[in-house]
C-alpha positions in Angstrom: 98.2 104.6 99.0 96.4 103.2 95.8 93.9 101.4 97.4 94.0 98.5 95.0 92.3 96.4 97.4 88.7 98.0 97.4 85.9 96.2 97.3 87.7 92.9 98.0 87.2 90.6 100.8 89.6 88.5 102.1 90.8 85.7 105.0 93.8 85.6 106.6 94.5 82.8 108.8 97.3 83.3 111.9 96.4 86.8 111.4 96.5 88.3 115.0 100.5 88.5 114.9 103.2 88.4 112.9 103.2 88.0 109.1 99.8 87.6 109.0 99.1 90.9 111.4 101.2 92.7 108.7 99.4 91.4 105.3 96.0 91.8 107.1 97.1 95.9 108.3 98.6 96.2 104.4 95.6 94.9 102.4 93.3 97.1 105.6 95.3 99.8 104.2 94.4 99.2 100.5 90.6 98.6 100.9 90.0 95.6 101.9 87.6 93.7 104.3 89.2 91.8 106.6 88.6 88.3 108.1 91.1 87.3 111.2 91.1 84.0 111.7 93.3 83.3 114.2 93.7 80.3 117.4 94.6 83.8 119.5 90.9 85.0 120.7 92.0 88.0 122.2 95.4 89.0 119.8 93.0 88.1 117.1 90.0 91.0 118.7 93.0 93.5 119.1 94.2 92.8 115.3 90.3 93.3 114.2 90.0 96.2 116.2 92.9 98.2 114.9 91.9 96.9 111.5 88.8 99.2 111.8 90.8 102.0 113.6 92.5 102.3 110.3 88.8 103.1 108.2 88.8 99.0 107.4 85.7 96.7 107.4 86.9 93.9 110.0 86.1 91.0 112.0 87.2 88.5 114.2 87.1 84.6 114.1 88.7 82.2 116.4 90.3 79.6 113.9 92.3 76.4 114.4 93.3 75.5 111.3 94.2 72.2 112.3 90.2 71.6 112.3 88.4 71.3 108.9 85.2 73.0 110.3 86.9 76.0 111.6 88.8 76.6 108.5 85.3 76.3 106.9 84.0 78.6 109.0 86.5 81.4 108.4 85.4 81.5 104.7 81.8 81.1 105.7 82.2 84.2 108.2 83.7 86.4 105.2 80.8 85.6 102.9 78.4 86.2 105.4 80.1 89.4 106.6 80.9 91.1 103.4 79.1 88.7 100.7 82.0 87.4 99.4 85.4 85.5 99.5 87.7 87.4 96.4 91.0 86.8 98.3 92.1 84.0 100.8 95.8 84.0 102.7 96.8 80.9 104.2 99.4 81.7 106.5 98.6 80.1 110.2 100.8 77.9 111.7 102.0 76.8 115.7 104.5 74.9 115.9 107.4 73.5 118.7 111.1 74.2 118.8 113.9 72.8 116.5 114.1 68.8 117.2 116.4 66.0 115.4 114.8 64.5 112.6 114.7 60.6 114.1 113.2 62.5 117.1 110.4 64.1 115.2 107.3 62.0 116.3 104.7 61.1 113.9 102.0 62.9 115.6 104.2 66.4 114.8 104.5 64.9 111.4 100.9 64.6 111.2 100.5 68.1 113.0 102.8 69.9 110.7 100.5 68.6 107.5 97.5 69.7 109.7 98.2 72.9 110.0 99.9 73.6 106.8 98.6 71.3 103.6 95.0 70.6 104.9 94.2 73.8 106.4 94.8 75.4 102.7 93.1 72.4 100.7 90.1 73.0 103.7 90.4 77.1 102.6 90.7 76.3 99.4 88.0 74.0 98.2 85.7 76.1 100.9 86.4 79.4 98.8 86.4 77.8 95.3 82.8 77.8 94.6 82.5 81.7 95.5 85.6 82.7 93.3 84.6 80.2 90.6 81.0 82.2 89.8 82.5 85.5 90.3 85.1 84.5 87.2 88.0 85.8 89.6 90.2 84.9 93.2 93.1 85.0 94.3 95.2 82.2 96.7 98.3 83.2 98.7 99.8 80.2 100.3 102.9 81.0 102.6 105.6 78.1 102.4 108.9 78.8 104.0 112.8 78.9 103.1 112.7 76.3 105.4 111.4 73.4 102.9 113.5 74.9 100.2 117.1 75.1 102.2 116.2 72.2 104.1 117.3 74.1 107.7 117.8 71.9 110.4 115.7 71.0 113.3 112.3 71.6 111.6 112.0 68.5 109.4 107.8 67.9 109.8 107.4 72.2 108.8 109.8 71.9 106.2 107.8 68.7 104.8 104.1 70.4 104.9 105.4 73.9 103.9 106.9 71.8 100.4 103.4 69.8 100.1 101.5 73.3 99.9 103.8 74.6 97.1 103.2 71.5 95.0 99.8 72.1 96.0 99.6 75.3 94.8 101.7 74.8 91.5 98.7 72.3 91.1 95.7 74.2 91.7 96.8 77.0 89.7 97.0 74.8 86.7 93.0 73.6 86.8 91.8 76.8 88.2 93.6 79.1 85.9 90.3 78.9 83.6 88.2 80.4 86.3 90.4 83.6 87.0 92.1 82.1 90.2 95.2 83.0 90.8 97.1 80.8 93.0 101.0 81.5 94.1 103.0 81.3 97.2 105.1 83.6 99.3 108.5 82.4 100.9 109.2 85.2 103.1 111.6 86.0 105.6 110.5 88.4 108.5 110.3 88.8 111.9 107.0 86.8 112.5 106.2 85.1 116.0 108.0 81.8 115.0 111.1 83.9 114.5 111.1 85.5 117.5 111.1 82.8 119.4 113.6 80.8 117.5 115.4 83.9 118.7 114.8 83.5 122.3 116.1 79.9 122.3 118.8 80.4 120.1 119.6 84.2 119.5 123.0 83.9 118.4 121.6 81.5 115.4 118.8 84.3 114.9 121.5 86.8 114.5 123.8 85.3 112.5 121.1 84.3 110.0 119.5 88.0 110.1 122.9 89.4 109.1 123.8 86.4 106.6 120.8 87.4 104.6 121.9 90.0 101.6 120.4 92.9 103.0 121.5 92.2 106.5 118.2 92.2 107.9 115.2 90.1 108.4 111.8 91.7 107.2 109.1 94.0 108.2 105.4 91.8 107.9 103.9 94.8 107.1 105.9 97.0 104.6 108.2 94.0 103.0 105.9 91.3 103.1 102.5 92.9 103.1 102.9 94.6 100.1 104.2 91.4 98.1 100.6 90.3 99.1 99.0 93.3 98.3 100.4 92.8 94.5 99.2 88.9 94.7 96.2 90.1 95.6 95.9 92.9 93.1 94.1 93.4 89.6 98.1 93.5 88.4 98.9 90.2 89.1 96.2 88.7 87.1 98.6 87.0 84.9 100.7 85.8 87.0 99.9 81.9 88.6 101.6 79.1 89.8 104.5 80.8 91.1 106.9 81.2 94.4 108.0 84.0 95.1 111.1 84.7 97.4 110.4 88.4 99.8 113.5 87.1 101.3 116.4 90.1 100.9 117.8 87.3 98.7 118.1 85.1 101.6 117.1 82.3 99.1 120.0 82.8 96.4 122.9 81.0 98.4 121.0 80.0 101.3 121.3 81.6 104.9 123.2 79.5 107.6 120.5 78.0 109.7 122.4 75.6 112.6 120.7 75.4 115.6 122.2 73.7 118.5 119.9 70.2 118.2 121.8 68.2 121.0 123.8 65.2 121.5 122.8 62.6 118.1 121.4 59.8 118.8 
């Protein structure tokens, strides 16, 4: 492996399982040290843990994102730790089964944003002074083929996951002149939230995992971890702004997504 990563630091927020378990063992892999910020104390030890294992600098963090101070915290740890912040993923999210929209409440509305929009404008502005002196960053927000298919069931995710792409899209126009490089990942992989879509509703899960143009869904690690690792990369350094799709081309005609939601109202 190139190590392309070495000398960086990064945090990666949801971590401890997952997506996030896969981008942090990728960029582990390619030299990087390591923040887990994760809600999961002890998932989020193991992950550290095994980070190290692998020849990594690593540490823990227990992070709710829906909290400004522990976001702020994450990125404080990672300077403190390795004396920098060069790379942040914002990935975290926990969120509740499929629901109607005119059943979605307006505290899982305000949840949603929470976890998704303000947690990575909390990361964000808490990094920018770091990456702004050093002339150079780079910001991987995960939004979701949720937002952009508009799948049923998951109205308040879809809505936050679409505020941090136009977020993104925004912040890598001003911060372009600093080095920063902001973009976002659409993945599709077999992360926690998908396996348990899969335990309520397998026969959706299924359906969808074959529906997808390369009939599977995605490894964290080796399909969506090495998107990252590019992102993260000297190699992208001219590349801002965008969304990319590690999907199996799930994205091009849209995957059917039709959970059972119950009797309308």
């Amino acid at each position: 492996m190139s190590r392309q990563l070495e000398g960086r630091a990064v945090v990666i927020t949801g971590a401890a399982d997952g997506i996030g378990q896969g981008i942090a063992r990728r960029f582990a892999k390619e030299g990087a040290s390591v923040i887990v910020a994760d809600y999961d104390a002890e998932r989020g030890q193991q992950v550290a843990d095994e980070l190290q294992a692998l020849g990594a600098q690593a540490a823990f963090i227990r992070c709710d994102v829906s909290l400004r101070n522990d976001v702020f915290g994450a990125v404080d740890l990672c300077v403190e730790r390795f004396g920098s912040v060069d790379i942040l993923v914002n990935n975290a999210y926990r969120g509740e089964g499929p629901v109607r929209i005119e059943r979605k409440t307006d505290e899982r509305f305000d949840d949603a944003l929470k976890m998704c929009l303000y947690a990575t404008k909390w990361a964000m502005e808490r990094a920018l002074p770091h990456m702004k002196a050093k002339g150079w960053g780079r910001v991987i927000n995960m939004a979701s083929l949720n937002g952009v298919n508009a799948h049923m069931g998951s109205a308040d995710y879809n809505v936050a996951k679409e505020a941090v792409r136009a977020y993104s899209r925004t912040a890598a126009r001003e911060w372009a002149p600093y080095g920063i490089c902001v973009n976002v990942i659409c993945p599709a992989a077999i992360s926690a939230a998908y396996r348990r879509f899969a335990e309520i509703a397998p026969d959706v899960a299924a359906a969808s995992a074959a529906a997808n143009p390369m009939g599977r869904m995605g490894d964290p690690e080796s399909d969506i971890g090495g998107v990252a690792a590019f992102l993260a990369s000297e190699d992208a350094r001219y590349l801002t702004g965008n969304t990319l799709f590690a999907d199996g081309g799930g994205h091009i005609n849209g995957v059917p997504w039709t959970p059972d939601l119950g009797p309308e109202e």
